[in-house]
TIMI-2910 file (N, C-alpha, C, CB; in pm, 1 decimal, decimal comma, always signed):
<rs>
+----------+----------+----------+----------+----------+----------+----------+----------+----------+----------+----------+----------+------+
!      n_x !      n_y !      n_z !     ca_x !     ca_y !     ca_z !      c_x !      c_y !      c_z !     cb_x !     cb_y !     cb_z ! resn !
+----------+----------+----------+----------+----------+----------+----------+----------+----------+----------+----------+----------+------+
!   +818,6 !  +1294,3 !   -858,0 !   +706,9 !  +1202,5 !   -863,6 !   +755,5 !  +1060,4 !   -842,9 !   +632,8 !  +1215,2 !   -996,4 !  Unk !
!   +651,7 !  +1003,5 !   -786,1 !   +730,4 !   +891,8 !   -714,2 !   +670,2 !   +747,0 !   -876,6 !   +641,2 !   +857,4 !   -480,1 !  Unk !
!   +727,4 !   +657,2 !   -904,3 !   +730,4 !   +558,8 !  -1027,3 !   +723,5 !   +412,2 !   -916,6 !   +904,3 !   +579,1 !  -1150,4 !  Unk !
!   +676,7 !   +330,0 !  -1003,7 !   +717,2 !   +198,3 !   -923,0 !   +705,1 !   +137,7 !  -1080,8 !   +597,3 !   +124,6 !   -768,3 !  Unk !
!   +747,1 !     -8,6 !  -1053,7 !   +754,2 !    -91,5 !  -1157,0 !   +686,2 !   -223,7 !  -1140,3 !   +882,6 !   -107,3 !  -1186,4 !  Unk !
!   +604,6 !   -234,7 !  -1215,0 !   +525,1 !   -322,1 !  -1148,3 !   +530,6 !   -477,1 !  -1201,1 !   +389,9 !   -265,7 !  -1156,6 !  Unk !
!   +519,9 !   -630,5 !  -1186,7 !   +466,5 !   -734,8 !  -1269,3 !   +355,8 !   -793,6 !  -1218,2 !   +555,4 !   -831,5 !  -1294,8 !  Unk !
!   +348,4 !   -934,7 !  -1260,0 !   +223,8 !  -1017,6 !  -1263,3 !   +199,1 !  -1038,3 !  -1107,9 !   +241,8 !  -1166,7 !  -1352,4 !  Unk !
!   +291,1 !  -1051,6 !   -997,5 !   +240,1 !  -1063,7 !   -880,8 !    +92,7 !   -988,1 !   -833,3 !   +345,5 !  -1025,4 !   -807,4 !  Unk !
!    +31,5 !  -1024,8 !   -763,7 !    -42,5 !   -941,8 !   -726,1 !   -100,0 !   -942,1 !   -547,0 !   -140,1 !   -959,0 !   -829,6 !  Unk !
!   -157,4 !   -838,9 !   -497,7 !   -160,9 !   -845,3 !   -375,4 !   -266,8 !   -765,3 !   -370,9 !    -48,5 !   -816,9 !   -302,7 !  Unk !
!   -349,3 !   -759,1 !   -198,7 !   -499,5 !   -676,0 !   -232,8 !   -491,3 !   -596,2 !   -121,2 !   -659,2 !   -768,1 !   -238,6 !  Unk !
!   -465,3 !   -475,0 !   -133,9 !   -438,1 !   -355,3 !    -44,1 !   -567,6 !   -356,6 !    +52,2 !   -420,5 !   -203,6 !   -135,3 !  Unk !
!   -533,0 !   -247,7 !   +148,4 !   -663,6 !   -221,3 !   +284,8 !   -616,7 !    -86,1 !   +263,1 !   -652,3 !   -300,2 !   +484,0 !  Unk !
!   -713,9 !    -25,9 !   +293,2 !   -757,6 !   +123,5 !   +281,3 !   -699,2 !   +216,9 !   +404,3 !   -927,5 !   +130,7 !   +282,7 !  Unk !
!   -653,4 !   +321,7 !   +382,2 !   -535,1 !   +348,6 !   +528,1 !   -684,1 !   +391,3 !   +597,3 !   -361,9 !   +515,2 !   +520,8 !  Unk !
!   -777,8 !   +381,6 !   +610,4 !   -841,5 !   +453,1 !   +683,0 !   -958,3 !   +342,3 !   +754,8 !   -891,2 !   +576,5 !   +595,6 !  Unk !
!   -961,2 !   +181,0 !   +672,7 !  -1034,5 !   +132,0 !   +704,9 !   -964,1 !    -33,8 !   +682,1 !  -1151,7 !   +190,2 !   +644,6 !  Unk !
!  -1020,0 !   -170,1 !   +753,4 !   -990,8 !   -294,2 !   +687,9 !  -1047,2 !   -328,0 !   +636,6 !   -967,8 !   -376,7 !   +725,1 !  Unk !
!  -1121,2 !   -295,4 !   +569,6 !  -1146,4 !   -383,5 !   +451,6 !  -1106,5 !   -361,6 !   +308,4 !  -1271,0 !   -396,9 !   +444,8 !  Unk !
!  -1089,3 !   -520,9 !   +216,3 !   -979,0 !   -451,8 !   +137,1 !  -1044,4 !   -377,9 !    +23,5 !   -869,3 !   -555,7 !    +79,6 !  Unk !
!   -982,2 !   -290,3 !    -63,1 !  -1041,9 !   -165,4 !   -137,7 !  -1004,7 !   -213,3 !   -286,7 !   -966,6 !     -0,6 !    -89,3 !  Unk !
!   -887,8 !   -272,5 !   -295,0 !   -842,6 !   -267,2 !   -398,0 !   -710,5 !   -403,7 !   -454,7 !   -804,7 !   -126,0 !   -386,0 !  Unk !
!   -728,8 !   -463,7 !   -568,9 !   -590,3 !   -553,4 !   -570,3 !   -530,0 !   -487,3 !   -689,2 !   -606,7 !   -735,4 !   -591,7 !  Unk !
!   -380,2 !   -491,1 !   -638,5 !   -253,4 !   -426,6 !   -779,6 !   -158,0 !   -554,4 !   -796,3 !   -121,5 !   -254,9 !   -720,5 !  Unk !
!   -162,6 !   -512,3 !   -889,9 !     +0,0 !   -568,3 !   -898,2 !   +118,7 !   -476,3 !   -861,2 !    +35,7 !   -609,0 !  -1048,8 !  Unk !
!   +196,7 !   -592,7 !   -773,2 !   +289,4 !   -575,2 !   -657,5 !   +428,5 !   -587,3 !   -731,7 !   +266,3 !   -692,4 !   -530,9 !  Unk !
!   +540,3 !   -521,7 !   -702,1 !   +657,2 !   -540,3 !   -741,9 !   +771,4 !   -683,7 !   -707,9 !   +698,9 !   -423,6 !   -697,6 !  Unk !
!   +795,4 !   -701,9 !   -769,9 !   +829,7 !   -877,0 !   -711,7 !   +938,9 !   -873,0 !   -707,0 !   +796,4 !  -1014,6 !   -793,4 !  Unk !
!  +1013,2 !   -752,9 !   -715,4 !  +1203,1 !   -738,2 !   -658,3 !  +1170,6 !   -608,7 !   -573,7 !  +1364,5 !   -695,4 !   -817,7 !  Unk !
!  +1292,8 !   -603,8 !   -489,2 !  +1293,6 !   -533,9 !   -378,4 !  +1412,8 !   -416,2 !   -372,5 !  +1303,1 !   -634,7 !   -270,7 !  Unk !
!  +1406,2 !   -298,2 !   -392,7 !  +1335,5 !   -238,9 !   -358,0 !  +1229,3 !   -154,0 !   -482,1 !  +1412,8 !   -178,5 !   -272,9 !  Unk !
!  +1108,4 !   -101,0 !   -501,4 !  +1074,8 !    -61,4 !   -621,3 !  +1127,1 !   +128,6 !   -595,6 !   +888,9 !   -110,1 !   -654,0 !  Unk !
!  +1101,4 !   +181,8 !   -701,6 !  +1102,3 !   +313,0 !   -702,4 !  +1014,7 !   +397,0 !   -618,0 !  +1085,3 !   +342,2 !   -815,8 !  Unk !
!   +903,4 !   +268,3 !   -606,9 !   +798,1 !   +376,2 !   -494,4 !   +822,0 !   +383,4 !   -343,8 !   +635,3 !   +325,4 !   -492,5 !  Unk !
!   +883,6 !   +486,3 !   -282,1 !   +941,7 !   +493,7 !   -227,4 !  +1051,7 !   +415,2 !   -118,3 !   +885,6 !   +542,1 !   -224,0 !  Unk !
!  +1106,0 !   +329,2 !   -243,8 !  +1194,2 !   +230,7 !   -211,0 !  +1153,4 !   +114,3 !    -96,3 !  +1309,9 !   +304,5 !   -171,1 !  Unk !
!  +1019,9 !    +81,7 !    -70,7 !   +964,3 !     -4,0 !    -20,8 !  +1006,1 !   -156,4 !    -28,6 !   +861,9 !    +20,1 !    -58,6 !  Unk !
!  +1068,2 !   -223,0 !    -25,8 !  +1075,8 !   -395,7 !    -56,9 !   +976,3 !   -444,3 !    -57,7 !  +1141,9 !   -485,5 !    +28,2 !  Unk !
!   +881,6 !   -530,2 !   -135,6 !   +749,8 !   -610,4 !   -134,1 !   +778,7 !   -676,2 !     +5,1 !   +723,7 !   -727,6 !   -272,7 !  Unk !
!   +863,1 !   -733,0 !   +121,0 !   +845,1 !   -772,5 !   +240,1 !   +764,8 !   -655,4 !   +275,5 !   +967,6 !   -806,2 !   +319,4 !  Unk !
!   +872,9 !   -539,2 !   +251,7 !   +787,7 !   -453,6 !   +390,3 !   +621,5 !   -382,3 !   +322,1 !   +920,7 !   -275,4 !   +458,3 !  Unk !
!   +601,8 !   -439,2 !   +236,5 !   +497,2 !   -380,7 !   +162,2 !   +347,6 !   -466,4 !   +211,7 !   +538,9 !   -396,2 !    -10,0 !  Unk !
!   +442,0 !   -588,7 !   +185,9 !   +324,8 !   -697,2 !   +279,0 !   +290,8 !   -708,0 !   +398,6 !   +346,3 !   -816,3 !   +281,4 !  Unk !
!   +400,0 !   -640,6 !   +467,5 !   +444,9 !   -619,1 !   +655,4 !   +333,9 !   -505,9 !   +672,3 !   +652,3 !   -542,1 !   +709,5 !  Unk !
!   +307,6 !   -394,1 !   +568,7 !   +255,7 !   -274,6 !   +601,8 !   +118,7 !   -309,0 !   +560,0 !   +322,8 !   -149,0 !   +537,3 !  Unk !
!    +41,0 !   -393,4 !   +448,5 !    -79,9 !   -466,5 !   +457,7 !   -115,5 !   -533,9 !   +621,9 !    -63,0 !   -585,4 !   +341,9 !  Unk !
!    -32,4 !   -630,6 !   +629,1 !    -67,1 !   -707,9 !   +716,0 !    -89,1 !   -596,8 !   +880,3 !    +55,3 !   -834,0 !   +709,0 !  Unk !
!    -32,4 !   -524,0 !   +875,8 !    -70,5 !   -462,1 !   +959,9 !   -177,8 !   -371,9 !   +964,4 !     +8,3 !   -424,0 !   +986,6 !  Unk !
!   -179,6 !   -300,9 !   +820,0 !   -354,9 !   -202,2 !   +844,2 !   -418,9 !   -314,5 !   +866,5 !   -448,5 !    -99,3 !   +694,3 !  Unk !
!   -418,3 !   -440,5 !   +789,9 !   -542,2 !   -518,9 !   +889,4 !   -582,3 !   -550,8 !  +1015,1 !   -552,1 !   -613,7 !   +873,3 !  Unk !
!   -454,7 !   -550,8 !  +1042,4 !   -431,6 !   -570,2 !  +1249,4 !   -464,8 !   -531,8 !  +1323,4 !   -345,8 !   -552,0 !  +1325,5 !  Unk !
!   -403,7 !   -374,6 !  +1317,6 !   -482,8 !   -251,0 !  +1323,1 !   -602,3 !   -169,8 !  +1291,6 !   -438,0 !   -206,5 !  +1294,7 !  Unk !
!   -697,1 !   -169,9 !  +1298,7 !   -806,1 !   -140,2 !  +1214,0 !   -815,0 !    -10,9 !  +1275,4 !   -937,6 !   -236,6 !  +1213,2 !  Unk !
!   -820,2 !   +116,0 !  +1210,7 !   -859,0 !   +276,2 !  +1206,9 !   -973,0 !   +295,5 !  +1375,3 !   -977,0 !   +316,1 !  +1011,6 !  Unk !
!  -1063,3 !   +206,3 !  +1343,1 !  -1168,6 !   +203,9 !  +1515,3 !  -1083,0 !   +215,1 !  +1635,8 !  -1261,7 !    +36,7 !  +1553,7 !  Unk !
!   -996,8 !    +93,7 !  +1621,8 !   -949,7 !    +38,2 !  +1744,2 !   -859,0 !   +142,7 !  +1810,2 !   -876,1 !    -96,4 !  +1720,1 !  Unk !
!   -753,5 !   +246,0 !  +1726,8 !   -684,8 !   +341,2 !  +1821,5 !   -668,1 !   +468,6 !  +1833,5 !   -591,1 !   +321,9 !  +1826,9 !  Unk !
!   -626,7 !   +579,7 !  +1829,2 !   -627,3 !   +698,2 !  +1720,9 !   -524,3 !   +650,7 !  +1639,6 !   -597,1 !   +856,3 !  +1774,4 !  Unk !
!   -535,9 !   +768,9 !  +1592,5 !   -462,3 !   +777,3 !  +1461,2 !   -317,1 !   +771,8 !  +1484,3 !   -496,0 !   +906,2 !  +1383,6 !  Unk !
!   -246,2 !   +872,1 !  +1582,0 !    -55,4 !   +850,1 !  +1637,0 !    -42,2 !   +712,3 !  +1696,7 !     +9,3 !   +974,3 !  +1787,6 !  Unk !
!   -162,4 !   +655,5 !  +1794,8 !   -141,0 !   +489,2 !  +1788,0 !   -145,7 !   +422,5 !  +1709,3 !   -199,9 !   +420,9 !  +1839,5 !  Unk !
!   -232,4 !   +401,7 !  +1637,0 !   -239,4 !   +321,8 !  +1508,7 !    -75,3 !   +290,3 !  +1444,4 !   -338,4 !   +418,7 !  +1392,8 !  Unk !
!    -64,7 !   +433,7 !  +1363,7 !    +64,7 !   +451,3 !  +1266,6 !   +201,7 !   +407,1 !  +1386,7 !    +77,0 !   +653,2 !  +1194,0 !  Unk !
!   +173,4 !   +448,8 !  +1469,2 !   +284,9 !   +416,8 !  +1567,9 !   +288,7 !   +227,3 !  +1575,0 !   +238,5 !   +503,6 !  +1742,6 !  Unk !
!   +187,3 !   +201,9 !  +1595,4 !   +179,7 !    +46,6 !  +1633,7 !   +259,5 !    -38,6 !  +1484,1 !    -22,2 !     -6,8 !  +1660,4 !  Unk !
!   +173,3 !    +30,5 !  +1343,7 !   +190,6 !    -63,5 !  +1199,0 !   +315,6 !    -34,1 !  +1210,8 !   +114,7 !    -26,2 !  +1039,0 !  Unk !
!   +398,6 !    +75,0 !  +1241,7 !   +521,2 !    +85,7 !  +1204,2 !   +624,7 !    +10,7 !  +1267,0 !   +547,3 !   +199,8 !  +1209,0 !  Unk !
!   +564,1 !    +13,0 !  +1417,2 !   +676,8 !   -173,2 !  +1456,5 !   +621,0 !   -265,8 !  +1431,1 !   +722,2 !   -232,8 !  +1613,8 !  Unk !
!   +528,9 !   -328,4 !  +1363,7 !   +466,2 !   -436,8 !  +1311,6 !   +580,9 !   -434,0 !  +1151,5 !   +266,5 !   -406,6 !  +1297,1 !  Unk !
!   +575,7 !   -315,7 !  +1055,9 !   +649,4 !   -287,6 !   +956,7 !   +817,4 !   -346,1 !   +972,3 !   +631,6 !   -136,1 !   +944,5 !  Unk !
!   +826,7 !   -264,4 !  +1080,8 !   +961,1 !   -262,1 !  +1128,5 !  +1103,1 !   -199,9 !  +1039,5 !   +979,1 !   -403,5 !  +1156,9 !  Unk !
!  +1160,9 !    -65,3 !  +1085,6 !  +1271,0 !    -15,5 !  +1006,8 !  +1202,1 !    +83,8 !   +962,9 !  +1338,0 !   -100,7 !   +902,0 !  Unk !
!  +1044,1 !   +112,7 !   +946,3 !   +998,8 !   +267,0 !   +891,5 !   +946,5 !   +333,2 !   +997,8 !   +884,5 !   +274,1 !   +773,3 !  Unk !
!   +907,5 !   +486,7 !  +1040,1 !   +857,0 !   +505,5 !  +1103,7 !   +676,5 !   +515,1 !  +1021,4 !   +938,4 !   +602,1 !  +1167,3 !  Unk !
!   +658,7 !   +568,6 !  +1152,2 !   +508,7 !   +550,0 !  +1133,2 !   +499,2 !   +682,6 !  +1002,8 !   +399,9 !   +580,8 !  +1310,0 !  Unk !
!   +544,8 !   +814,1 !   +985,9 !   +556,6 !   +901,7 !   +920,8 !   +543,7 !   +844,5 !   +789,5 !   +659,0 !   +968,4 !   +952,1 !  Unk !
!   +666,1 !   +761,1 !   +781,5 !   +728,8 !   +677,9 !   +636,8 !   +587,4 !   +603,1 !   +594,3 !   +883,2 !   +536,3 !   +673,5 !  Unk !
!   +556,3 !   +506,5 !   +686,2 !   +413,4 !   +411,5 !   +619,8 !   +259,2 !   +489,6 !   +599,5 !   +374,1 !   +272,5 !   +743,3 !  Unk !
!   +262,4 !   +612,7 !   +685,5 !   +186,9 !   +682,1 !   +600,0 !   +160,4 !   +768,7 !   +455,8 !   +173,4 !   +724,8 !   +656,7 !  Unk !
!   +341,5 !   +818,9 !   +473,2 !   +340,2 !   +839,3 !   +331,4 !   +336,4 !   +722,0 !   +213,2 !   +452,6 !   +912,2 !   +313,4 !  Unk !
!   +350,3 !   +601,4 !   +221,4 !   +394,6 !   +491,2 !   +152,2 !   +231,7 !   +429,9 !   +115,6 !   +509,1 !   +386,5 !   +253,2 !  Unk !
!   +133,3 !   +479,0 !   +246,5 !     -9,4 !   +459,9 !   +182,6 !    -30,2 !   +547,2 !   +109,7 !   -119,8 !   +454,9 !   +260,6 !  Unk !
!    +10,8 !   +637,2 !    +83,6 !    -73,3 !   +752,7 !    +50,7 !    -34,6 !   +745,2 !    -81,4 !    -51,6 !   +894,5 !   +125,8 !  Unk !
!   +115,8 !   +742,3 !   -143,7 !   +200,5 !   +723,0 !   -223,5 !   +122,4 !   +613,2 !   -332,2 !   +329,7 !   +681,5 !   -147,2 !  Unk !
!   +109,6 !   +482,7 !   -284,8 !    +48,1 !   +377,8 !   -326,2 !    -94,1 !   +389,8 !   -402,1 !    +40,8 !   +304,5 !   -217,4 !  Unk !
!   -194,4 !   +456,8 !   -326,2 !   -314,1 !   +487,6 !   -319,9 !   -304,5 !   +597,5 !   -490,7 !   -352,6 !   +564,5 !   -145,6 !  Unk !
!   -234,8 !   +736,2 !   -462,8 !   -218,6 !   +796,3 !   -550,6 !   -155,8 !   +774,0 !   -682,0 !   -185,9 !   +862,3 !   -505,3 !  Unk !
!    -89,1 !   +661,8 !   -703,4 !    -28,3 !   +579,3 !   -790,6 !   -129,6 !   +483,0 !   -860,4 !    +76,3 !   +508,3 !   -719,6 !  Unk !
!   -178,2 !   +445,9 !   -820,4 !   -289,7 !   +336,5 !   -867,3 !   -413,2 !   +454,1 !   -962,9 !   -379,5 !   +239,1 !   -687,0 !  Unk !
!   -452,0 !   +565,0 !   -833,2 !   -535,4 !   +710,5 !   -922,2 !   -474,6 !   +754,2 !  -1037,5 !   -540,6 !   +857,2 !   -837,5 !  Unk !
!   -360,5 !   +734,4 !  -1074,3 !   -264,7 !   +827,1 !  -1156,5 !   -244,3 !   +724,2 !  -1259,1 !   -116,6 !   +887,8 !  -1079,2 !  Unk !
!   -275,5 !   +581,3 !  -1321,4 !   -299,8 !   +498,8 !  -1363,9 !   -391,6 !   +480,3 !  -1472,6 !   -311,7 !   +454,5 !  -1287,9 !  Unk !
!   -332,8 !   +484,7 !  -1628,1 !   -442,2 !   +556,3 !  -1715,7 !   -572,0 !   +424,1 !  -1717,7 !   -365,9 !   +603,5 !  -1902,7 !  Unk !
!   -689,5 !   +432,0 !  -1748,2 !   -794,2 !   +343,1 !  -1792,8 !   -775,7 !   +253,3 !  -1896,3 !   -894,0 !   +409,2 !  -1826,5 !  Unk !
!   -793,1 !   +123,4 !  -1930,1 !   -772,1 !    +63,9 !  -2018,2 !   -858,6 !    -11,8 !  -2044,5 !   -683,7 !    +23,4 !  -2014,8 !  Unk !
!   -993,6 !    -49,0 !  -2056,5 !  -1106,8 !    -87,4 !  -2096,5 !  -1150,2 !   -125,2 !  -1958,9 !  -1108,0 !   -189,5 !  -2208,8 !  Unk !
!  -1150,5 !    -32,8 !  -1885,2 !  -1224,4 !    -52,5 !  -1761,8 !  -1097,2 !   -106,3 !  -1651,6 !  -1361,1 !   -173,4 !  -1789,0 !  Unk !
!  -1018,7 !   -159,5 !  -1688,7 !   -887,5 !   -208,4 !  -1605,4 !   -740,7 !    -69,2 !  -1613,7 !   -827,1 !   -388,9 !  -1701,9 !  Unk !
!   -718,1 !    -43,3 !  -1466,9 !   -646,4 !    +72,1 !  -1563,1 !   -465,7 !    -21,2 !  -1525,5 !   -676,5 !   +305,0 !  -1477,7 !  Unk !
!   -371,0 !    +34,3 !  -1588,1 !   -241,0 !    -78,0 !  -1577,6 !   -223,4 !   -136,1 !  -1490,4 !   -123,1 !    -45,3 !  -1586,3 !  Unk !
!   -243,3 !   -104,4 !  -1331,4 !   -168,7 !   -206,4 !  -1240,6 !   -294,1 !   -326,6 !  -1241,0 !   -122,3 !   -133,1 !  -1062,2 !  Unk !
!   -413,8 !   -320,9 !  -1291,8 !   -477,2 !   -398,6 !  -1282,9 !   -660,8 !   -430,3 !  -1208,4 !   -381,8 !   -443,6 !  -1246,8 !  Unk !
!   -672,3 !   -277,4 !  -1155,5 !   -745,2 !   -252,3 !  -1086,4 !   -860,1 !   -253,2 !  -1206,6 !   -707,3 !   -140,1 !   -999,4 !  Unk !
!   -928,2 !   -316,9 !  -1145,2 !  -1100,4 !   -293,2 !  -1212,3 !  -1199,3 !   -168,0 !  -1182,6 !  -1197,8 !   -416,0 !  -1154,3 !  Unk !
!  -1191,1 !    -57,9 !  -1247,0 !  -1213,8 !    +82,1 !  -1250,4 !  -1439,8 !    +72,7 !  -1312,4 !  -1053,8 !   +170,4 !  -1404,6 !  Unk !
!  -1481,4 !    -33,3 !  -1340,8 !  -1564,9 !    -24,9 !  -1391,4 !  -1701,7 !    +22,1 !  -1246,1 !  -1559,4 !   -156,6 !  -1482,4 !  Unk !
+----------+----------+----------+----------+----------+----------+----------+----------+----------+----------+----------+----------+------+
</rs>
């Protein structure tokens, strides 16, 4: 199971399937975290690109193909698992009066 460690930074994810953004966490502010050893550069590299890219504009092997030299050093394989990873991490995140730990507003 994949862990990350998280602090006060925070950053506001895009949805692997769409741009607009879905969700803000708190982001790891040393490099690399446990979740799948990502560096917050390339974490922001892989935001900045689902936005770039938007799900309409290519299929799907273009798309991931394109974010991943936008990423640069992962393949496209890697940044899909690294959404997916992310996404399921935040789900797996117990509730805490409507905020669950990384910070997400669950209400």
């Amino acid at each position: 199971t994949a862990t990350a460690t998280f602090t006060t930074a925070t950053i506001t994810t895009t949805s692997c399937s769409s741009t607009a953004p879905t969700t803000t966490i708190a982001a790891p502010t040393t490099a690399p975290t446990t979740l799948d050893d990502w560096s917050t550069a390339e974490h922001k590299r892989l935001e900045a690109a689902l936005r770039a890219f938007p799900a309409h504009a290519l299929s799907a092997p273009e798309r991931w193909d394109a974010i991943a030299a936008a990423v640069g050093g992962r393949s496209a394989a890697e940044c899909v698992a690294h959404c997916r990873n992310v996404a399921r991490a935040i789900r797996q995140q117990p509730k805490q009066l409507g905020v669950n730990q990384l910070g997400v507003n669950q209400l």
